[in-house]
Every structure is written in structure tokens, then in C-alpha cells.
N, C-alpha and C positions, 0 to 999 in steps of 0.2 A: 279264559281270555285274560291277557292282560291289562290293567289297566293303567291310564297315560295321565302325567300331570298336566292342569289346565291350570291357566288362571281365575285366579277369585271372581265369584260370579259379580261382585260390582266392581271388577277389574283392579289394576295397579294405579297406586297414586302417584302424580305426578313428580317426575323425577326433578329435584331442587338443583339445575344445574349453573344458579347464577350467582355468586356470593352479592349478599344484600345489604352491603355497607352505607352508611348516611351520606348523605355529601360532605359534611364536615370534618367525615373522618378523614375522606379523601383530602382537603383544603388542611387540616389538619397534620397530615403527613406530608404533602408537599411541604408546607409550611418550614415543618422541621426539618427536613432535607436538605431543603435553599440554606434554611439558617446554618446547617450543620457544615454545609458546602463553602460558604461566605467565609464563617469560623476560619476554617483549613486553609481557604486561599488568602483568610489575610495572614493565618500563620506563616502560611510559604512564603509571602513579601519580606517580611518582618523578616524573617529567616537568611532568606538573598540579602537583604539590604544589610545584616548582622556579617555576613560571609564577605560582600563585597566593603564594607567598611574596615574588617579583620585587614582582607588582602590586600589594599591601600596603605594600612599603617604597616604592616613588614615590611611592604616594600619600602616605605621612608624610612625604616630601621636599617634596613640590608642595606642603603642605597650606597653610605659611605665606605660599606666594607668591599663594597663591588668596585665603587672606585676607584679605591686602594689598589684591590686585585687588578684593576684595570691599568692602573698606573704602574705598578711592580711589573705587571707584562710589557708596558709599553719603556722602559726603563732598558729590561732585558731582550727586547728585540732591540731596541737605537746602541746599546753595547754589542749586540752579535752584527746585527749590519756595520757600526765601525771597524769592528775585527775585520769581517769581509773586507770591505773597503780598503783598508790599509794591506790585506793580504794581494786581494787583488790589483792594487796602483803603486804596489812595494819597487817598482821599476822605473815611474815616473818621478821626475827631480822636481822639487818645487811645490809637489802634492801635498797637501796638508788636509786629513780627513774630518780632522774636527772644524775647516772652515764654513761656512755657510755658503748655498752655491748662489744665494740672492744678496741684493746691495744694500741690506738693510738688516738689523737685529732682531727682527721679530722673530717669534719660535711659531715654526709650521708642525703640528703634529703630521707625524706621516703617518701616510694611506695603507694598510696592510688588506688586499684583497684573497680570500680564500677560494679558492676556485676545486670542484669537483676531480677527482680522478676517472680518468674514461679509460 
């Protein structure tokens, strides 16, 4: 006959299934967490507010070159629309393309709209 394993005749000890840490450990490692946490988010502020200060002063750097460039375009369009103009009123007597079509000297920058191709 064969014989069967049993268990120990004052049986198995109780299985330790609950880890048995203080409460302060716990209080202790939240603790550290939060602070670790705080740390990082004020880093990330600091960070943003370093990024967004960066991005403000380029742009007050760029700002005269943009509108240089802005002005160089707007130059070179009021030359291409005069050509136009004179090309297209070359038939009309008494045209004069460089006059103002208003009663007064002011200079109006003109409207250039860009509109989509469909």
C-alpha cells in the first residue's frame, strides 16, 4: 500500500498574507510623494513661465524685422498695382495713377485680402 502525504499533525501555520507596515511608514511615504510631487509641479511652472518669457522677448526681437519684411511687401505690391493700373487705364486721358482717389493727403495703407482656391 501506498502511502499519502498529510498534513502536520498540529497542522499549517498561519499563512502571513497581510504586509505589516506602521502607520508612519505609510504617513511617511505619502509624505514624500506630495513633497516629491509639489517639487515637479513647481518645476514645471518655473519651466512654462521661463518658455513663455523666452517667447515674448523673440518676439520683441523679430518684431522689427517682420516689419521691415512687412513693409518691403507692402512697397512691392503698391509698385505692382501701379504698373497694373497704368496698364490698365493706358487708354484713359487725363488718368494719372499716382493721384489719390480721396480729397485729402492722408496715406491709406491698402487692404490686401487672400482668399482660398476652390
Amino acid at each position: 500500500m501506498v502511502s499519502q502525504d498529510l498534513p502536520p499533525a498540529k497542522g499549517y501555520e498561519p499563512i502571513q498574507w497581510k504586509v505589516s507596515f506602521r502607520p508612519s511608514i505609510y504617513a511617511a511615504a505619502v509624505l514624500g510623494f506630495s513633497a516629491w510631487g509639489f517639487y515637479k509641479l513647481v518645476a514645471v511652472i518655473r519651466e512654462r513661465n521661463e518658455l513663455a518669457r523666452e517667447r515674448a522677448w523673440s518676439r520683441i526681437y523679430l518684431q522689427p524685422v517682420l516689419e521691415a519684411e512687412a513693409d518691403r511687401d507692402a512697397v512691392r505690391r503698391h509698385f505692382s498695382a501701379l504698373a497694373k493700373e497704368k496698364e490698365i487705364m493706358k487708354d484713359v486721358e487725363g488718368w494719372d495713377p499716382e493721384e489719390s482717389v480721396y480729397n485729402d493727403k492722408k496715406f491709406r495703407r491698402p487692404t490686401y485680402i487672400s482668399l482660398p482656391k476652390f
